[in-house]
PyMOL Python script that loads the backbone (N, CA, C, O; Angstrom):
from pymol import cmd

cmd.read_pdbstr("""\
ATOM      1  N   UNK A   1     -16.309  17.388  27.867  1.00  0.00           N
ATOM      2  CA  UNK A   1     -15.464  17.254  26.698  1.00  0.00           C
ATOM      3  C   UNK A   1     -15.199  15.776  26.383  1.00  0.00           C
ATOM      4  O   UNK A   1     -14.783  15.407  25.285  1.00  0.00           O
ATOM      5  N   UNK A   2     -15.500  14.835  27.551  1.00  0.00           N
ATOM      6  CA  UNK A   2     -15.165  13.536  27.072  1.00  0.00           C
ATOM      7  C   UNK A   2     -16.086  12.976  26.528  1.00  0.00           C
ATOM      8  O   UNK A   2     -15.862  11.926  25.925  1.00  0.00           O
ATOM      9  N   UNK A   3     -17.277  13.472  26.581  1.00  0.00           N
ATOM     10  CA  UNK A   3     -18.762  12.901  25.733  1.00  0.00           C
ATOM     11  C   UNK A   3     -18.571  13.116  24.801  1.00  0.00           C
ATOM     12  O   UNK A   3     -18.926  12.154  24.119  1.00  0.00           O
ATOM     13  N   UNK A   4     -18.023  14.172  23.985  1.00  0.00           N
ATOM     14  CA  UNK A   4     -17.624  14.899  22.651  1.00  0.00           C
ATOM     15  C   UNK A   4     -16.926  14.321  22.115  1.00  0.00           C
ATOM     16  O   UNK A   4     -17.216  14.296  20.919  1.00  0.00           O
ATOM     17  N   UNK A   5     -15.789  13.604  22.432  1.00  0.00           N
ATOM     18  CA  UNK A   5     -14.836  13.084  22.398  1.00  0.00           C
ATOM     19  C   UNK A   5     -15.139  11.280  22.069  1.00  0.00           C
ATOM     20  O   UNK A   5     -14.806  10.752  21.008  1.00  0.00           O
ATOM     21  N   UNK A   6     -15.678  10.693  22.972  1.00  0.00           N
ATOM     22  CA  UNK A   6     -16.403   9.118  22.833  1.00  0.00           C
ATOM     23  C   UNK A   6     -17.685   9.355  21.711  1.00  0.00           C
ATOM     24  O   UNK A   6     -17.937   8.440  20.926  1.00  0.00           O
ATOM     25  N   UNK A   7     -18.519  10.691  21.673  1.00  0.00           N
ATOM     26  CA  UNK A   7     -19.092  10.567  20.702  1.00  0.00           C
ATOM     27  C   UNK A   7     -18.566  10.502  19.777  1.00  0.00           C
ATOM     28  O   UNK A   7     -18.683   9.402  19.238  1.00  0.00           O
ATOM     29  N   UNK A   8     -17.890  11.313  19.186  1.00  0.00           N
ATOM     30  CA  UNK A   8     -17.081  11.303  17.769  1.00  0.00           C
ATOM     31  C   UNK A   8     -16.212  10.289  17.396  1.00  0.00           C
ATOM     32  O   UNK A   8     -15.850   9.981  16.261  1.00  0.00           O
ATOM     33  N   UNK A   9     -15.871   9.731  18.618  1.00  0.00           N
ATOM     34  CA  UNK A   9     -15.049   8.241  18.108  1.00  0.00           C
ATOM     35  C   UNK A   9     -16.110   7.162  18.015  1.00  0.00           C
ATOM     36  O   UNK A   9     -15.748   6.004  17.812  1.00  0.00           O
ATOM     37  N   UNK A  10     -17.139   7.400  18.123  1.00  0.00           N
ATOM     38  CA  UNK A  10     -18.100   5.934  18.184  1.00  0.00           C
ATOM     39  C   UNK A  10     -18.480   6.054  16.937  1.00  0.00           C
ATOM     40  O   UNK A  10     -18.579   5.022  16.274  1.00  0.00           O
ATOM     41  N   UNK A  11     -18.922   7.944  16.045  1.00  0.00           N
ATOM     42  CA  UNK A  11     -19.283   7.191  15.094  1.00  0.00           C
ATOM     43  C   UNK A  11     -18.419   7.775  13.736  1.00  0.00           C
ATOM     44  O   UNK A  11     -18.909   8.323  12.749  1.00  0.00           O
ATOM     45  N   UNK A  12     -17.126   7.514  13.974  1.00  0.00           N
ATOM     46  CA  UNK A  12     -15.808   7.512  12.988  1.00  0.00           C
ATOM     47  C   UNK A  12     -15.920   5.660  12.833  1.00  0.00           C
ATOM     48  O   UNK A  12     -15.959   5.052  11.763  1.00  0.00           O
ATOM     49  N   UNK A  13     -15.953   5.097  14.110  1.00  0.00           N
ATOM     50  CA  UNK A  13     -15.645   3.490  14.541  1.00  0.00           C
ATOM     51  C   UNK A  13     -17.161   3.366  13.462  1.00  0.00           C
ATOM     52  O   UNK A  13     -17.058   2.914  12.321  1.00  0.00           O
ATOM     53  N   UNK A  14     -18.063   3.681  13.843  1.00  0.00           N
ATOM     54  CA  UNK A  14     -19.251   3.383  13.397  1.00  0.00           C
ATOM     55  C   UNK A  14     -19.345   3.225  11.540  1.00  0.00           C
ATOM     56  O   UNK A  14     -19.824   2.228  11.000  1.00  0.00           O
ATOM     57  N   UNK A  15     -18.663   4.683  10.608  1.00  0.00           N
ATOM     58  CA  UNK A  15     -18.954   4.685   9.870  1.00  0.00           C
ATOM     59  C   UNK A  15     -18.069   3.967   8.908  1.00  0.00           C
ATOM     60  O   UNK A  15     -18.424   3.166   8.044  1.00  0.00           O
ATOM     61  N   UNK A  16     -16.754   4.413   9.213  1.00  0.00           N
ATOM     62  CA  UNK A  16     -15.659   4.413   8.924  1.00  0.00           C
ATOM     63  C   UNK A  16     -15.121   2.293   9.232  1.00  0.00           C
ATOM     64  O   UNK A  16     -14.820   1.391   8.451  1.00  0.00           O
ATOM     65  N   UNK A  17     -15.213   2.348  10.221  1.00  0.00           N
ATOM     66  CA  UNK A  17     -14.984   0.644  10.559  1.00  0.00           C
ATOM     67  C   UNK A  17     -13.764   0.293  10.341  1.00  0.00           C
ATOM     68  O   UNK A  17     -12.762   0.986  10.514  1.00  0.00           O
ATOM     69  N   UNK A  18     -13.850  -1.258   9.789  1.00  0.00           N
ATOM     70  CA  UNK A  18     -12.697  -1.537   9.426  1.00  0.00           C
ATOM     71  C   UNK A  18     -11.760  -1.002   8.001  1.00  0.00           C
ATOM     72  O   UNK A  18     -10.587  -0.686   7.807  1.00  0.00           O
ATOM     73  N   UNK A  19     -12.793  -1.087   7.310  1.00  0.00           N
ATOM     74  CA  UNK A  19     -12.270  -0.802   5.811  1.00  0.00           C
ATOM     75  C   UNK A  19     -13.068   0.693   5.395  1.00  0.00           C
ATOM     76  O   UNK A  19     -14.264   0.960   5.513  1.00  0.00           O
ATOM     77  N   UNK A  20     -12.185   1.370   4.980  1.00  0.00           N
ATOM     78  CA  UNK A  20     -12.230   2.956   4.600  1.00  0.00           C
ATOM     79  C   UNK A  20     -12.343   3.094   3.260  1.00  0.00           C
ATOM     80  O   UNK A  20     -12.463   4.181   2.694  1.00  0.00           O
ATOM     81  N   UNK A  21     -12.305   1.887   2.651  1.00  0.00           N
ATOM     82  CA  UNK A  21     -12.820   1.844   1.371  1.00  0.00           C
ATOM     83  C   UNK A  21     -14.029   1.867   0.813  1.00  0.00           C
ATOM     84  O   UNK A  21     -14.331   2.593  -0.134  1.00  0.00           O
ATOM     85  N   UNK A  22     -14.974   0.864   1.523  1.00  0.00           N
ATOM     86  CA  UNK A  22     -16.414   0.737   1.616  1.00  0.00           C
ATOM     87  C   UNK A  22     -16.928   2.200   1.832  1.00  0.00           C
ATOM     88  O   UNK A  22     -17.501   2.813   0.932  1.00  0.00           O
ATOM     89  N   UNK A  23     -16.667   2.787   3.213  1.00  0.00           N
ATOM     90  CA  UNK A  23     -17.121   3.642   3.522  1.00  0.00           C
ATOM     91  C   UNK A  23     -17.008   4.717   2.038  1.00  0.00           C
ATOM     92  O   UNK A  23     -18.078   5.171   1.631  1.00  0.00           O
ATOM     93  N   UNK A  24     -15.902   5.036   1.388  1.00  0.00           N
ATOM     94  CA  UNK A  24     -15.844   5.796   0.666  1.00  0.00           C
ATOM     95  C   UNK A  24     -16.457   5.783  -0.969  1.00  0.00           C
ATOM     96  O   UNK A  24     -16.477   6.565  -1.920  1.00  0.00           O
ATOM     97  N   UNK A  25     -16.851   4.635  -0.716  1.00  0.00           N
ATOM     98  CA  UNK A  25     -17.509   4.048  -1.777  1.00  0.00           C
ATOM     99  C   UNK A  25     -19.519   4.256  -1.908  1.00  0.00           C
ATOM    100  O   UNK A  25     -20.299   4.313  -2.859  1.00  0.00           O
ATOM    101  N   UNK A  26     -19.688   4.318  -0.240  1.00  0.00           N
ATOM    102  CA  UNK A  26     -20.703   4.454  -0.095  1.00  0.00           C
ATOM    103  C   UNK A  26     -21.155   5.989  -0.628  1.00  0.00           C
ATOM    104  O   UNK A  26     -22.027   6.420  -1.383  1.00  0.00           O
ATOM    105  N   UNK A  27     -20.085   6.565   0.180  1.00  0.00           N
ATOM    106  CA  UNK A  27     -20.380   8.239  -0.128  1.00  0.00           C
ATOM    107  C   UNK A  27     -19.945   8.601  -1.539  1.00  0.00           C
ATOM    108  O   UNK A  27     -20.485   9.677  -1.799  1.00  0.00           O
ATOM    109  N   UNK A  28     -19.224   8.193  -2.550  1.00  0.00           N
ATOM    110  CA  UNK A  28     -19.124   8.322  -3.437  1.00  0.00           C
ATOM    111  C   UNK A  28     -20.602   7.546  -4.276  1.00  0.00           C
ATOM    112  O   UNK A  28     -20.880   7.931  -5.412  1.00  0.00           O
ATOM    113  N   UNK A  29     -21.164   6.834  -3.827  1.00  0.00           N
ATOM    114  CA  UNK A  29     -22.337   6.194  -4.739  1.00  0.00           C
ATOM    115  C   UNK A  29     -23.737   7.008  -4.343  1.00  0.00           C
ATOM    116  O   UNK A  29     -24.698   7.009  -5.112  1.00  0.00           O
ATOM    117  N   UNK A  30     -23.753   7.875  -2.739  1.00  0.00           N
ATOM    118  CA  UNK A  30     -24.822   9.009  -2.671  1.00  0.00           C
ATOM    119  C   UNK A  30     -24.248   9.971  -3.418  1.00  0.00           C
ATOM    120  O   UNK A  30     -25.090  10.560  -4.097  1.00  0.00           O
ATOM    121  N   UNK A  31     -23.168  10.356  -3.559  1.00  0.00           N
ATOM    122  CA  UNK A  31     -23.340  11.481  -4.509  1.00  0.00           C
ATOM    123  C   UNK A  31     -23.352  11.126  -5.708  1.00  0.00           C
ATOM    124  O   UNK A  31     -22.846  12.109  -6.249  1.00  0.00           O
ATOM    125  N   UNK A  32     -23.614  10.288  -6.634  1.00  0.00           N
ATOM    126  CA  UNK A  32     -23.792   9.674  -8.186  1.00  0.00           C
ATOM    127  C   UNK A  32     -25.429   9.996  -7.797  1.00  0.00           C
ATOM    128  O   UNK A  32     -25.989  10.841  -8.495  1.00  0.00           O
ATOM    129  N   UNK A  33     -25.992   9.523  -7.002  1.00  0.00           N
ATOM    130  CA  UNK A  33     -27.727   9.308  -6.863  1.00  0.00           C
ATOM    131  C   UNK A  33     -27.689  10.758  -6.552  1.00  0.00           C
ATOM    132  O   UNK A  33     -28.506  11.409  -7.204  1.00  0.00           O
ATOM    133  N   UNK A  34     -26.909  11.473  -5.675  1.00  0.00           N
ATOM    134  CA  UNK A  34     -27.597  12.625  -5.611  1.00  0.00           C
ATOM    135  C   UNK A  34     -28.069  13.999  -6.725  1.00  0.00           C
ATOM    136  O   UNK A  34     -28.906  14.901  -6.726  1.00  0.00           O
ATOM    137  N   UNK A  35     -26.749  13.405  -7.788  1.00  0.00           N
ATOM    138  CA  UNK A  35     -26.555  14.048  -8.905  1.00  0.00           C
ATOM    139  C   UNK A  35     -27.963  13.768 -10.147  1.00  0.00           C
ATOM    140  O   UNK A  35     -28.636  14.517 -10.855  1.00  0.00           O
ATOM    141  N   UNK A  36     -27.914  12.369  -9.921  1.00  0.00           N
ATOM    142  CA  UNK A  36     -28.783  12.150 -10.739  1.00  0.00           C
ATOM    143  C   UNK A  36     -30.070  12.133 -10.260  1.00  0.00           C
ATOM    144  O   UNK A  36     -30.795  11.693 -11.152  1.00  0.00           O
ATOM    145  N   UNK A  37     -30.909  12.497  -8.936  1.00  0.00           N
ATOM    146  CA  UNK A  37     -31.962  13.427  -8.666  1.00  0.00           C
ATOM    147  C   UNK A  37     -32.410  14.884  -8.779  1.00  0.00           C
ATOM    148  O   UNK A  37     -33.472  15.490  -8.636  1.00  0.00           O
ATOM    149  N   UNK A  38     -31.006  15.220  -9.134  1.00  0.00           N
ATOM    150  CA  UNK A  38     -30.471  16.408  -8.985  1.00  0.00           C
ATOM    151  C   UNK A  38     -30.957  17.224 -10.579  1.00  0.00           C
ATOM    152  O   UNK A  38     -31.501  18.311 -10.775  1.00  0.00           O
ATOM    153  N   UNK A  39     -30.494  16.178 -11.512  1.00  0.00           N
ATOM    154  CA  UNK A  39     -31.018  15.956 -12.868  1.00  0.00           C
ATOM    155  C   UNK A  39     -31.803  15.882 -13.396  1.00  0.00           C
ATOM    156  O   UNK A  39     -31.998  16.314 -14.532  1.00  0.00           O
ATOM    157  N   UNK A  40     -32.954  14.912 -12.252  1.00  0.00           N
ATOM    158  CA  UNK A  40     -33.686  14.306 -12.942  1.00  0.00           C
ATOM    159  C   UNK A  40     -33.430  13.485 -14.013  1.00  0.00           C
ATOM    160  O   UNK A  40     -33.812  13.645 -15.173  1.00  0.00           O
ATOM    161  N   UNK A  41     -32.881  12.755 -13.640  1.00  0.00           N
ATOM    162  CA  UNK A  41     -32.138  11.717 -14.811  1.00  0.00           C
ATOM    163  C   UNK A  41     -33.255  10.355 -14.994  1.00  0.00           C
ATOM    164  O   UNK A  41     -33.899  10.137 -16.020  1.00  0.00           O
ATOM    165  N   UNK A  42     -33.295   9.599 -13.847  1.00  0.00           N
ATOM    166  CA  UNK A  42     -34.700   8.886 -13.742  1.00  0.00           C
ATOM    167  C   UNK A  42     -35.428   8.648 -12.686  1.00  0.00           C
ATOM    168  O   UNK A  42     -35.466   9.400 -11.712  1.00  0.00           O
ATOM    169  N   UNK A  43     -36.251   7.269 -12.829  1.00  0.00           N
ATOM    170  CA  UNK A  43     -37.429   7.827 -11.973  1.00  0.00           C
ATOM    171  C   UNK A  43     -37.381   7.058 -11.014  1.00  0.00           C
ATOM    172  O   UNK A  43     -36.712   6.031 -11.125  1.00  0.00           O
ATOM    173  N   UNK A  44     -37.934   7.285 -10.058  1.00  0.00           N
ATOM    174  CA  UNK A  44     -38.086   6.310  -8.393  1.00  0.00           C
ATOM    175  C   UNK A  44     -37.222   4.904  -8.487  1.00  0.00           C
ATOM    176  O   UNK A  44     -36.148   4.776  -7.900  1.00  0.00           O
ATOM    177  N   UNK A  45     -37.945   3.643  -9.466  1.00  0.00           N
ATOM    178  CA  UNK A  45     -37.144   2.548  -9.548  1.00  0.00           C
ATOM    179  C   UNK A  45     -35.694   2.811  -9.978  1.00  0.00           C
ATOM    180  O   UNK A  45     -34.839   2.174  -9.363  1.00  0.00           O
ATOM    181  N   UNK A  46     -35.204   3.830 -11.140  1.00  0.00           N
ATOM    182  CA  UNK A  46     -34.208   3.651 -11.759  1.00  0.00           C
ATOM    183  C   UNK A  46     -33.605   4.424 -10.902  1.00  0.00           C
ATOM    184  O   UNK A  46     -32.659   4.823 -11.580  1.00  0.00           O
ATOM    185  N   UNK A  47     -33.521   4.821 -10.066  1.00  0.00           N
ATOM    186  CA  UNK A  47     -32.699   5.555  -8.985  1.00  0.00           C
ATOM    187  C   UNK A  47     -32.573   4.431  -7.673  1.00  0.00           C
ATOM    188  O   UNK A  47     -31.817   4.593  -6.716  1.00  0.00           O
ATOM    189  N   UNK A  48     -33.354   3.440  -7.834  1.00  0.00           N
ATOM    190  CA  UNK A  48     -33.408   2.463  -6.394  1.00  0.00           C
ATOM    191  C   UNK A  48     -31.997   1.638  -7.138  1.00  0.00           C
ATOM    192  O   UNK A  48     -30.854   1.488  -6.708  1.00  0.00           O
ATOM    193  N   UNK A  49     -32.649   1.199  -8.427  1.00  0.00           N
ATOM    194  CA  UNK A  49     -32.009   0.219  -9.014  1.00  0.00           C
ATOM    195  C   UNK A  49     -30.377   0.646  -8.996  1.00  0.00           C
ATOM    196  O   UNK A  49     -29.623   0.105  -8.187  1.00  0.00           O
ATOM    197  N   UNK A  50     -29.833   1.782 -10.066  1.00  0.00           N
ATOM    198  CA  UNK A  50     -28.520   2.481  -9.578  1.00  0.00           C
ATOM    199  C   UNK A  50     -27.907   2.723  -8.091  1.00  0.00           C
ATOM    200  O   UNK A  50     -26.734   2.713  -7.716  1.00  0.00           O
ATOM    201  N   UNK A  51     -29.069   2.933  -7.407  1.00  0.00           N
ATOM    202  CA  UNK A  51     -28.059   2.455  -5.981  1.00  0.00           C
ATOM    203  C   UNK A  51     -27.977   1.350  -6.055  1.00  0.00           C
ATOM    204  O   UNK A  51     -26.807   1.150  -6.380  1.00  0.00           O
ATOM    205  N   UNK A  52     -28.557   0.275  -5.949  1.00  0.00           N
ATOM    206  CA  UNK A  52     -28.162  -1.036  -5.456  1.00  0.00           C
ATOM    207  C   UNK A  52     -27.276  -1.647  -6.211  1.00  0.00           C
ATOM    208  O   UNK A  52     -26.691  -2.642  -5.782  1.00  0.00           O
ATOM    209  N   UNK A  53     -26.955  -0.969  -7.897  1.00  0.00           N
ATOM    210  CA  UNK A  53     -25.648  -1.696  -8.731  1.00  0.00           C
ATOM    211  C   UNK A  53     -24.569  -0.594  -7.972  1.00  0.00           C
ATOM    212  O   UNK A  53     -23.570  -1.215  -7.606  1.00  0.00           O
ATOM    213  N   UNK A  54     -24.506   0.576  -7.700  1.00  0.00           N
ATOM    214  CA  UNK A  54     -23.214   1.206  -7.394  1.00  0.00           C
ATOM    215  C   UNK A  54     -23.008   0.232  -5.807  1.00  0.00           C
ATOM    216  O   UNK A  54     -22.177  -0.667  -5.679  1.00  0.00           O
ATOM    217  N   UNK A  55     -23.498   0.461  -5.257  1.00  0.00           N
ATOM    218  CA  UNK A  55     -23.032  -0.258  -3.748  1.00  0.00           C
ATOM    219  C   UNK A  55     -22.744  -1.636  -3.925  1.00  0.00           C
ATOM    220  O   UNK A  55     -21.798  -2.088  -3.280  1.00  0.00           O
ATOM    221  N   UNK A  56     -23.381  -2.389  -4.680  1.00  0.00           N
ATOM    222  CA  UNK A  56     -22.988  -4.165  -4.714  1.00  0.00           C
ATOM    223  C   UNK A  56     -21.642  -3.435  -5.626  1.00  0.00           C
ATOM    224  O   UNK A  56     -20.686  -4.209  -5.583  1.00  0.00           O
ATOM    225  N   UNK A  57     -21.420  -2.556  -6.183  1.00  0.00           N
ATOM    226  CA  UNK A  57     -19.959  -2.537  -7.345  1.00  0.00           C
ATOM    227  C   UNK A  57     -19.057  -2.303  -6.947  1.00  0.00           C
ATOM    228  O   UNK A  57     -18.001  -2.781  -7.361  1.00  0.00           O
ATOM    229  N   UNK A  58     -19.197  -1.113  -5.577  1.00  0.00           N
ATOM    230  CA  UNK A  58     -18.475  -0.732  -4.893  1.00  0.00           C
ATOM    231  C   UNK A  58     -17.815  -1.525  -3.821  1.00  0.00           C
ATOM    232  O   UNK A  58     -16.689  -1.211  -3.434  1.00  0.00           O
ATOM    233  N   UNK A  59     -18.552  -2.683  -3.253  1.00  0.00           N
ATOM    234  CA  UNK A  59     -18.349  -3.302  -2.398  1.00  0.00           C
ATOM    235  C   UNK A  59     -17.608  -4.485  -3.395  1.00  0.00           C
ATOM    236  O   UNK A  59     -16.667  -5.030  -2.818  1.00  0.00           O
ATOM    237  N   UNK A  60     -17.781  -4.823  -4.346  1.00  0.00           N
ATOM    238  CA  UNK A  60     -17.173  -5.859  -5.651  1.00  0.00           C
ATOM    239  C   UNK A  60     -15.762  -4.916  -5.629  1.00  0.00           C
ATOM    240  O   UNK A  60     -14.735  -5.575  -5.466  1.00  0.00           O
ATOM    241  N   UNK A  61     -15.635  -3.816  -5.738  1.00  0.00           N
ATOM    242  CA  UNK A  61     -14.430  -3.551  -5.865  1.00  0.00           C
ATOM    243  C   UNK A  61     -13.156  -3.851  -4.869  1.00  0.00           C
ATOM    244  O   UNK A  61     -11.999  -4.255  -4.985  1.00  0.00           O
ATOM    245  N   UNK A  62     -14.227  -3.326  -3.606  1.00  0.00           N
ATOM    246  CA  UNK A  62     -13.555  -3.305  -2.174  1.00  0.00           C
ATOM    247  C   UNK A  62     -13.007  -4.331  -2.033  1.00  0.00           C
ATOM    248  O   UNK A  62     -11.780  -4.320  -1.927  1.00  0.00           O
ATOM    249  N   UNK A  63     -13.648  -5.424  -1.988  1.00  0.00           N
ATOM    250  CA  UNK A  63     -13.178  -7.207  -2.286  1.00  0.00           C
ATOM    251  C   UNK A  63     -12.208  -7.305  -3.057  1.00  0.00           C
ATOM    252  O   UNK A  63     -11.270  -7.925  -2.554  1.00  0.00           O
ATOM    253  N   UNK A  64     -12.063  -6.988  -3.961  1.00  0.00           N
ATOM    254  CA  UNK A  64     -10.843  -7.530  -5.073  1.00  0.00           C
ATOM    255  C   UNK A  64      -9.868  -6.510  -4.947  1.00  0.00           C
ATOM    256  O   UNK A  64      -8.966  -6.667  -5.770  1.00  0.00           O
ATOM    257  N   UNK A  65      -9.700  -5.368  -4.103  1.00  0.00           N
ATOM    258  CA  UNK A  65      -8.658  -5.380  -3.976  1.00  0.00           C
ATOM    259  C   UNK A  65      -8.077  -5.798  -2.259  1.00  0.00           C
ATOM    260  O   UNK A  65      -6.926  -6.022  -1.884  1.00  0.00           O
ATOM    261  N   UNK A  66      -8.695  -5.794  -1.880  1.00  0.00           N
ATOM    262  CA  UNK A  66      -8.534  -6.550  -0.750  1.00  0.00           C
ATOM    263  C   UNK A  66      -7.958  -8.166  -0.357  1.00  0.00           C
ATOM    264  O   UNK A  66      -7.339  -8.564   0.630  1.00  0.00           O
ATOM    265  N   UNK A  67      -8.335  -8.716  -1.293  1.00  0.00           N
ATOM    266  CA  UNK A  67      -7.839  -9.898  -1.962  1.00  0.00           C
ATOM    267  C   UNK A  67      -7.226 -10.458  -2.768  1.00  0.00           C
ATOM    268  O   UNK A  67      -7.156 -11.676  -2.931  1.00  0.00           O
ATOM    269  N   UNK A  68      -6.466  -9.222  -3.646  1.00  0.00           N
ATOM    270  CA  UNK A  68      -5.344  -9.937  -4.488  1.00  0.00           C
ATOM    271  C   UNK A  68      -4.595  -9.652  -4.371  1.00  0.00           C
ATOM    272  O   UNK A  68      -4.295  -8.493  -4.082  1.00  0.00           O
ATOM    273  N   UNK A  69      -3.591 -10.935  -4.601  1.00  0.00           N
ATOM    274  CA  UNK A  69      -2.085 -11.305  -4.236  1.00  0.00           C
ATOM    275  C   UNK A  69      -1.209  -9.822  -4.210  1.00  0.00           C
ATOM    276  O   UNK A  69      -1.226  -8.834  -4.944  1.00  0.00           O
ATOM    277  N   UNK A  70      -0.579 -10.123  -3.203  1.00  0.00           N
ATOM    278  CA  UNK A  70       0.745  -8.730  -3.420  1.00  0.00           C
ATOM    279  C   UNK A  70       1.527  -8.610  -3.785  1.00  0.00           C
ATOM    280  O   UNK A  70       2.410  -9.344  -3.341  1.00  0.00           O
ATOM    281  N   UNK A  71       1.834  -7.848  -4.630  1.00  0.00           N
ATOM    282  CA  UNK A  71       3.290  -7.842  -5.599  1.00  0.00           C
ATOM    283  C   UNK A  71       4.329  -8.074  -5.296  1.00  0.00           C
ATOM    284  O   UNK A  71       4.590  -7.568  -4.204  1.00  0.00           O
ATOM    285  N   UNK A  72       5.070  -8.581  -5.696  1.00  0.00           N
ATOM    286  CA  UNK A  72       6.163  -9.301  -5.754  1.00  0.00           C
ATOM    287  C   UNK A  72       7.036  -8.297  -5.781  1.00  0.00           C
ATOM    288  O   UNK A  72       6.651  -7.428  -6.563  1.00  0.00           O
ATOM    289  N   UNK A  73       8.272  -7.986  -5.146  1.00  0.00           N
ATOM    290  CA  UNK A  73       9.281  -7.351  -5.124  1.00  0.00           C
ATOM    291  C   UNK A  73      10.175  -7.334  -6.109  1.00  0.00           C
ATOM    292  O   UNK A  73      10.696  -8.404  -6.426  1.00  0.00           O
ATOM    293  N   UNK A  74      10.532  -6.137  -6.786  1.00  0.00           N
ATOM    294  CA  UNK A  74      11.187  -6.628  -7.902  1.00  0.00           C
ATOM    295  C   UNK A  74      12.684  -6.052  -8.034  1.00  0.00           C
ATOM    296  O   UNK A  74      13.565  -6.368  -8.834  1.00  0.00           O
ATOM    297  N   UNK A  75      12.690  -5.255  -7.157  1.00  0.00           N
ATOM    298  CA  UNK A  75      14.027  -4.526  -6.610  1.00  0.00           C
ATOM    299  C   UNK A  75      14.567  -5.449  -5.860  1.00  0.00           C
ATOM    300  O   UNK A  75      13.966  -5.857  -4.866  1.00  0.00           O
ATOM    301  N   UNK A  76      15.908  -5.975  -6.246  1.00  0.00           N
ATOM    302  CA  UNK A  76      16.711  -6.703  -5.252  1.00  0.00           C
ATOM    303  C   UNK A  76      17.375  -6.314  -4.035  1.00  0.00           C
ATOM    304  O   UNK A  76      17.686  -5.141  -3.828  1.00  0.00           O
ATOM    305  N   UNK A  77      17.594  -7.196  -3.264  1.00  0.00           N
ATOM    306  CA  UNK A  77      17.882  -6.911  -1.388  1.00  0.00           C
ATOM    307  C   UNK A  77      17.184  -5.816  -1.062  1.00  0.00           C
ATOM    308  O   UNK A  77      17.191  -5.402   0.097  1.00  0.00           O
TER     309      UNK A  77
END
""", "prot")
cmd.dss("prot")
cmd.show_as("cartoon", "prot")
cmd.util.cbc("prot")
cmd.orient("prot")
């Protein structure tokens, strides 16, 4: 049970990592591609190409919010 156990935490650690955003971004950008194979929407390149703008977009997102300033409190004491 403890193999079961270190397995499943290695690859939560694995997929999941630091930021749970990425990760969810990833799986949200296979299922856009999966949909649109699914469709037949387009062809070999234009399905390479749409992954590689959803994941650089996704990961553009992950960044900016990760990095901007935190709101200011606006409720006193």
């Amino acid at each position: 049970m403890k193999f079961l156990k270190s397995f499943g935490q290695f690859w939560y650690d694995f997929i999941i990592g630091d930021d749970w955003k990425i990760a969810t971004a990833v799986v949200a950008a296979l299922i856009v591609l999966y949909l649109a194979v699914a469709a037949h929407l387009l062809s070999d390149t234009g399905l390479t190409i749409l992954g590689g703008v959803l994941l650089v977009a996704a990961f553009a997102v992950s960044l900016a919010i990760d990095v901007r300033p935190p709101k200011k409190n606006s409720h006193p004491g």
